[in-house]
Every structure is written in structure tokens, then in C-alpha cells.
GUVO-116707 format. One record per residue (C-alpha): x, y, z. Coordinates in steps of 0.1 Angstrom, whole numbers, plus 5000, padded with zeros to 4 digits. Example, Ala and Ser with C-alpha at 12.3 -4.5 7.8 and 13.67 -1.06 7.14 Angstrom:
BEGIN
512349555078 513749895071 
This chain:
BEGIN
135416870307 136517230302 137417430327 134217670328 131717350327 134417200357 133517520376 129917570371 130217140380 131817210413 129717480422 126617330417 127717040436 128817220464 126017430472 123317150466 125316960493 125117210518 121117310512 121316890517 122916880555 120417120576 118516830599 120216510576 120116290605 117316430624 114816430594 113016240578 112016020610 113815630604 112315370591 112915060601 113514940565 116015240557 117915120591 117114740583 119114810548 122014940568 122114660587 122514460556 125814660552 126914610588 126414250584 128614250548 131614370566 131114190602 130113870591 131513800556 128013850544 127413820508 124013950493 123013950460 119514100469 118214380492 116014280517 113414280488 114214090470 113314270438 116214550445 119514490442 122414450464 124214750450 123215000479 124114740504 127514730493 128115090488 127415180526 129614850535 132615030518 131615370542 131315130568 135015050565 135815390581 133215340607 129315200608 127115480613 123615610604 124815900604 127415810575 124915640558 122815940556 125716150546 127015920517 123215940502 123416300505 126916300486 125116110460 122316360458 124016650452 126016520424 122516420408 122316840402 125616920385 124716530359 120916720355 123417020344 125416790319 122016640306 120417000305 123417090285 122816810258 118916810251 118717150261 121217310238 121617610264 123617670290 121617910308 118417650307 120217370320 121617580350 118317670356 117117330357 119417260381 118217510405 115317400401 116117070416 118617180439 115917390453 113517070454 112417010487 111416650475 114516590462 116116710497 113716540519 113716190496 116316140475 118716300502 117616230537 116615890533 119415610538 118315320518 118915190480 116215390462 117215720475 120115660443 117815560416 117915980407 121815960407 122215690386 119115710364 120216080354 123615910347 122315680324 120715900304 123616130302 125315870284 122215770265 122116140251 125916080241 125315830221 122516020203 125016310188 128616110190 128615850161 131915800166 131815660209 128115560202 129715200217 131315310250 128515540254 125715270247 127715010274 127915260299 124215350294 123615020298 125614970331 124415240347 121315130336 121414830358 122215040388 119515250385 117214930384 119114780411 118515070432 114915040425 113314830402 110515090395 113015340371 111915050348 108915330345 110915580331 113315390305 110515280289 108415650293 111615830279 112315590250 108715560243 108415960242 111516020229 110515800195 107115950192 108016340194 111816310181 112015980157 113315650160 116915780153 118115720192 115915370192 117515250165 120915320180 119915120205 118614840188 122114850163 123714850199 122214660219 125214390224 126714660240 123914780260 123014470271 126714380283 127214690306 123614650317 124314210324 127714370344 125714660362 122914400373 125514090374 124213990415 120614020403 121013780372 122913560393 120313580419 117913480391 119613220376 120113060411 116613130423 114913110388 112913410380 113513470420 112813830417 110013840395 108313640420 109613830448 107314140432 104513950426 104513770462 105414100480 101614260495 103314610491 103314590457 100514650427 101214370411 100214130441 097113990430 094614120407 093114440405 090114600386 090114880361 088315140390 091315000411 093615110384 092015460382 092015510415 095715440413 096515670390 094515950404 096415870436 100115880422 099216180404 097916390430 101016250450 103116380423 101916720424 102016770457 105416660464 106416910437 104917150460 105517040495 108316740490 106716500513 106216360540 106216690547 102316890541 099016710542 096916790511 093816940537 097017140550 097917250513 094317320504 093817580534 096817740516 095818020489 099917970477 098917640470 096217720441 098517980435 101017730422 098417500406 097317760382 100917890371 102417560372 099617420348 099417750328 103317750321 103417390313 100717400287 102317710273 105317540266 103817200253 102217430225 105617610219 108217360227 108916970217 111316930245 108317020266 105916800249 108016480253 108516570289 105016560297 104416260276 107316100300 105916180328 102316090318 103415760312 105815700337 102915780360 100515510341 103415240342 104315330384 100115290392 100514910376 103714850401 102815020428 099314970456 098715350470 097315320506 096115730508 097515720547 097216090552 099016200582 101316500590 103716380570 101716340540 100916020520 102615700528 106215710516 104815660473 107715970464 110215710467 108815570439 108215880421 111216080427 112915910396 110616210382 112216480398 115416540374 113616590340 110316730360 113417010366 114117060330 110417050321 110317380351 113217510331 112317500300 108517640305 109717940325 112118020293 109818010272 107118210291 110518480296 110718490258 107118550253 107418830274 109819060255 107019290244 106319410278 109319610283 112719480302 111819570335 108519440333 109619090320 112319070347 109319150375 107118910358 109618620358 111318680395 107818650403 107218280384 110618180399 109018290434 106018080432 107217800410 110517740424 110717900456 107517890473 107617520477 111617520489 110217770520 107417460527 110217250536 111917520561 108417560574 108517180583 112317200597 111017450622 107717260626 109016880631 112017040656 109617240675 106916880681 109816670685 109016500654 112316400646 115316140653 116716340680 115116170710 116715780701 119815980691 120016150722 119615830749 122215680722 124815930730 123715990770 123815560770 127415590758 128915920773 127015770809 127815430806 130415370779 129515160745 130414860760 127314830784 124614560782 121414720768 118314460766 115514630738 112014510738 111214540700 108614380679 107414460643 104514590660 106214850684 108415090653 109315320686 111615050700 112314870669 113815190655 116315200685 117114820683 118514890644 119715210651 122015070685 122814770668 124415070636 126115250663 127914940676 126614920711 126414610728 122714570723 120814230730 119714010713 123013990688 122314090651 122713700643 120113590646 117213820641 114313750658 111013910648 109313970681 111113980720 109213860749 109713850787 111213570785 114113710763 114413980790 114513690823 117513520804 119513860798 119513960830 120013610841 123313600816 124813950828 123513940866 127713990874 127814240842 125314560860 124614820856 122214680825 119914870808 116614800794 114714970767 111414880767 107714940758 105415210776 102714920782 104714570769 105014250794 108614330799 108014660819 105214500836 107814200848 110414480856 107614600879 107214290894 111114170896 111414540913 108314470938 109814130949 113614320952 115114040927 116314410907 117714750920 116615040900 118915310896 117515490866 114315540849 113315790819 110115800800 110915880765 108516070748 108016180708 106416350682 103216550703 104416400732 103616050725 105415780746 107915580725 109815360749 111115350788 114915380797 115515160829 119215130842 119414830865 121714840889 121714500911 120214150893 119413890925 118713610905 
């Protein structure tokens, strides 16, 4: 690497990170499968745990292992968070490497770059969101970097085809559905450029197929163990398109939702804007008609722009087949589908890129300044209208408490209060996410929070909550965590009726538009 590429590397890299750590933790809002997947981690280094899956068991392990490693210094969401973020931002400087090599132009591929630096789905998704598919950009983008080596070096076309074919199996690891967009980019690559870079692969494919057996090593184990384990897993799984059949109008219906999901995540990065919110907006149509103007422009003028498409297109195609679409509109968009799609995002950049280069060069007959107005004002709607949708939602979700702040908040008052080492009881079923999501989240921070990890049970009852504070009646002050309207607050009511507890605190915990989530209660005498 040169020294002006290590620069422009560096920079890039820097300055994504920090548009990536306004409101990392707060943010999106957990999950209890992104905190669930960090519990995996905790588990590797506390209990000598040793995954070859994710808790799908379609994706791999690799994730799991990664945050165990950042656990070493000190389990934390918050680390978790960070290290994703970390891997984000070096997505933007690889995009730059990438740009450099199909894009033959420097000034291109730092464009592209911007763009996606500037994504507010790449921010919100493939940044703020803890869990193993928020890497599949990183390590997808990788792989291809390598892949393009190996199209224009003859003479490391080896190396460069067993690296593509490791990092290859991360990418899939991290999320089975980049499957999508190896075989989109191969496909479109053949049929707009030639079967030059397939038949490299083919000639290679001992190579490839070595670093990709190394790079997916748990998950061939894992299959050979449990044969064909994770095929069945995605067939078995109700989340996923392939469980049971579906008709052709449940395909199209499919594929009209992932597209329309697409596009509005290019626009708004969900879960951020509602499409009846977008659809009030006049930006919004707007953007439609330049994004859709530019990008036909360039397919007529430009092959890199016509294999683009044709990636996308049938990445789209191949991601309906794999995945169900529920259209759950809400505040915060669709349901969660850009984690599947923002594999997308890195060459949807270069396609952004290379359109608004070529409509700049089409413009030379209007006169310098002209152009230069003309094409600040595409870079305004194309690329920075939708980044100043996502500091709308920062000030929006802060302002409606629609963020992590209120479980992080009774964490740190728990342990500044009380110290880490007090007993705190949760109340958490699969059916209540407000006191689930504290549960996951107290068991990351290392509080003593019951019941223990090991086991996990899937639902708590009254019962759990009569033998804590039977077990730690000599251990008060206890807390409890509990639902607004659950059998264990009505009990506390009774136990406090009948004087068997002593109440010292009691907080009512309340969300996004004020919506109840849980109840703090501090007990401070157990006469059992």
C-alpha cells in the first residue's frame, strides 16, 4: 500500500467511525436476539463454551467468537456495539480499495465511499446493531476485493483466489443470505464482462474451496456432525422463506416487498421512517425521480452500471426465495428485512458513484459553474438528503424516549446505589421483550441477576420469584424487576399486604411514548 492510498485509507476510516458513534448504544432499540448472540460470547469465555453455530443454526459461530475475544478485556454491550462499529467503518476505506479496482478512478471510488459512509442504513444496520450479520458488509466487501485481485494479477491469482475463498466463508458465516450476492455478482459479472473471472475461478477452485472449507471449518464440522444440520435448520426455522411452500403470488408479493424495502432504506436507513411517513414527504419523490433518472442514465452509458443493476436485481430475486417479509409497519419501519439486504449497500455505493459521474460528464456543455451547481445539487438529494433522515430520527427517538437509555439507566443507578454484587430477581418471558431485554442486558453487564445464565429458562413465574427471595431472605436489600401487570407484582402486592416483605423502593419504568416497560422494586426486609 502506498503511502497516498494509506492516507486516503486512514482517513476514510477515521471519519466513518466517528459519523458511526453519535447514539451507538442508545440506538437502534435491543433485540433480544442481538443481546442473546452476546450472551453466546459471554458463555464462550465463562463457561468453556464451544459453539460451532449461532443460535441459528444456519449462521456461523464466527461472530460469537469475535466478541468472546472483546470480552477478554471486559463483557459489555457496549463493547459489543463498539467492535461492530470498528468493523463498519473499515467496510468504507475496503469499498475504496474495490472502487479503485473495477472503477479504474480514484476520484469515483472516493466518492463511493462517501456515499456509504454517509448511509444512514449502513450506520443504523450494519453499525449499531451487535449481532453476526451486522459483518456480512465487512467481510463480503473483503471477499471481493480479493476476487477482483485475482481478475488483473495472473501472477497471485492463487493466494488471491484462497483468500477470496476464506473470506468468503466468513461472509456466509456471518449470514448465510450473502449466498445472494456471490451468486448475483458472478452471474452479472459473466454476462456483461465475460467468463474470463469465472473461469479463473473454476481453474482455481482447489484453492477457493480450501480457504472457503478453513473460513467455514465450524460450520462443515457442524454439518458433518449433524448431517446437513444447517440446511435443515433453514428449512425448519418459521422465519425463513424457505419454511414450507409458497405460491408464485406469494413469491411476487415477496419481491415487491424486499424491493420497496430496498429503496426505502436507501432513503431513510431503517428502522428509521415509515413509508406513509416518507410518502407525506415531497423530498421523498424528489429522490425517487433523480435516483431512477441517474441510474437509467448510466445503465445506457456505462457497463459497470449495467452489471450493478443486474446484481442487485437478482440479488433481490434470490433474498425473496430465503427470506418471508411480514410488512410490520411501525415507527421504525418494516420488520428488521435490511439485515438481510444491507449486503447491498457497498456496491449500491459504487452504482451512486458511478451514475453521478457520469451525469457530471454529460454536463460539460452547460458551462463550469453550471455543472458544479447541478451536481452539488444531485449530491444534496441523492446522498445527503437521506443522511439528514437519520439525524431527524436521533433527535426524534431521544426526544420519545425511544431508545436504550431507560434499561441502561436503572443498570448504572442499580450498581452506583447498590453495588454490582446485589441480588436482582427479573420477571422475563419471550412474551414480555421490555423485561427480557433487561434480563440479557444485566446478565452482559455482569450483575448478579437471577435466574443464573445456566440454565436458561424460557418463561419465569411466581414461583421463581417465592424461591429467590426465600434463598437470599439474609442477602436484602433485593431487587425485583418485574412486569407492569405479571403474577409476580401482583404476589409482591400480596407478600407486601400480609407484611412477609418491606418495601423500600419502587419506580415505574416507562418507554418509548410513555409506555410501561417494567417496575423496579427494592426490597428491603424478606419474613419468610
Amino acid at each position: 500500500m502506498n503511502s497516498h492510498l494509506g492516507v486516503v485509507v486512514l482517513i476514510l476510516f477515521i471519519s466513518s467511525t466517528l459519523l458511526r458513534l453519535p447514539l451507538l448504544l442508545l440506538y437502534p432499540v435491543f433485540r433480544t436476539d442481538e443481546l442473546a448472540e452476546n450472551i453466546r460470547a459471554l458463555a464462550i469465555i465463562r463457561y468453556g463454551f464451544i459453539p460451532l453455530t449461532n443460535n441459528a443454526e444456519f449462521i456461523g459461530a464466527l461472530y460469537n467468537y469475535i466478541i468472546a475475544l472483546v470480552y477478554l478485556i471486559k463483557p459489555s454491550i457496549a463493547l459489543s456495539r463498539l467492535t461492530v462499529a470498528l468493523f463498519s467503518s473499515l467496510t468504507i476505506p475496503l469499498l475504496y480499495i474495490l472502487g479503485l479496482k473495477i472503477m479504474r478512478n480514484p476520484l469515483k471510488a472516493l466518492l463511493a465511499s462517501i456515499v456509504l459512509a454517509l448511509s444512514s442504513a449502513h450506520i443504523l444496520i450494519s453499525s449499531h446493531v451487535a449481532w453476526s450479520a451486522s459483518l456480512a458488509p465487512f467481510f463480503l466487501t473483503l471477499s471481493l476485493v480479493y476476487l477482483s485481485k485475482s481478475q488483473m494479477d495472473d501472477q497471485k491469482v492463487r493466494r488471491n483466489m484462497f483468500v477470496y475463498g476464506l473470506t468468503s466463508g466468513f461472509a456466509i458465516q456471518a449470514h448465510p443470505s450473502t449466498i445472494a450476492s456471490y451468486i448475483a455478482f458472478l452471474t452479472s459479472w459473466t454476462i456483461i464482462y465475460g467468463k474470463l473471472l469465472l473461469i479463473k475461478i473454476i481453474k482455481n477452485t482447489k484453492y477457493c474451496l480450501l480457504g472457503f472449507c478453513i473460513g467455514y471449518l465450524n460450520m462443515v464440522l457442524f454439518n458433518i456432525i449433524n448431517p446437513l444440520g444447517s440446511v435443515k435448520a433453514v428449512f425448519e426455522a418459521s422465519w425463513t422463506g424457505l419454511h414450507g411452500g409458497f405460491t408464485f403470488h406469494e413469491f411476487i408479493k415477496r419481491v415487491v416487498f424486499v424491493f420497496l424495502e430496498y429503496v426505502t432504506m436507501l432513503v431513510s436507513g431503517i428502522p428509521i421512517l415509515p413509508i406513509q411517513q416518507l410518502m407525506k414527504t415531497p423530498l421523498f419523490y424528489i429522490y425517487l425521480i433523480f435516483f431512477f433518472a441517474i441510474v437509467a442514465y448510466s445503465v445506457r452509458k456505462s457497463y459497470l452500471a449495467k452489471f450493478i443493476v443486474m446484481y442487485i436485481i437478482i440479488s433481490l430475486i434470490i433474498i425473496s426465495i430465503g427470506t418471508k417479509g411480514i410488512m410490520s409497519l411501525n415507527i421504525f419501519g418494516f420488520a428488521w428485512g435490511p439485515h438481510y439486504l444491507q449486503q447491498l449497500l457497498p456496491l449500491t455505493s459504487i452504482l451512486i458513484a458511478e451514475a453521478l459521474a457520469i451525469i457530471s460528464h454529460s454536463l460539460k456543455k452547460i458551462g463550469r459553474i453550471k455543472r458544479i451547481l447541478a451536481f452539488v445539487g444531485l449530491i444534496l438529494i441523492i446522498v445527503i438528503w437521506p443522511f439528514t433522515n437519520l439525524l431527524f430520527v436521533y433527535g426524534f427517538v431521544r426526544k420519545e424516549k425511544c431508545t436504550n437509555e431507560i434499561f441502561i439507566q436503572t443498570l448504572n443507578y442499580l450498581k452506583t446505589r447498590y453495588g454490582k454484587e446485589i441480588p436482582i430477581f427479573v420477571e422475563y418471558s419471550l412474551k414480555s421483550q421490555g423485561t427480557l431485554l433487561f434480563y440479557e442486558l444485566a446478565l452482559l453487564e455482569g450483575m448478579n441477576v437471577y435466574p443464573p445464565l445456566m440454565p436458561f429458562k424460557h418463561e419465569i413465574s411466581k414461583y421463581d420469584m417465592e424461591r429467590f427471595l426465600l434463598e437470599n431472605k439474609n442477602v436484602t436489600p433485593l431487587v425485583l424487576i418485574v412486569q407492569p401487570s405479571g403474577s409476580c407484582f401482583k404476589a409482591i402486592e400480596e407478600l407486601h399486604a400480609r407484611n412477609i416483605i418491606a418495601i423500600n423502593e419502587y419506580h415505574t419504568v416507562r418507554a418509548c411514548f410513555n409506555v410501561e416497560v417494567y417496575k423496579v422494586i427494592v426490597i428491603g426486609e424478606v419474613h419468610i
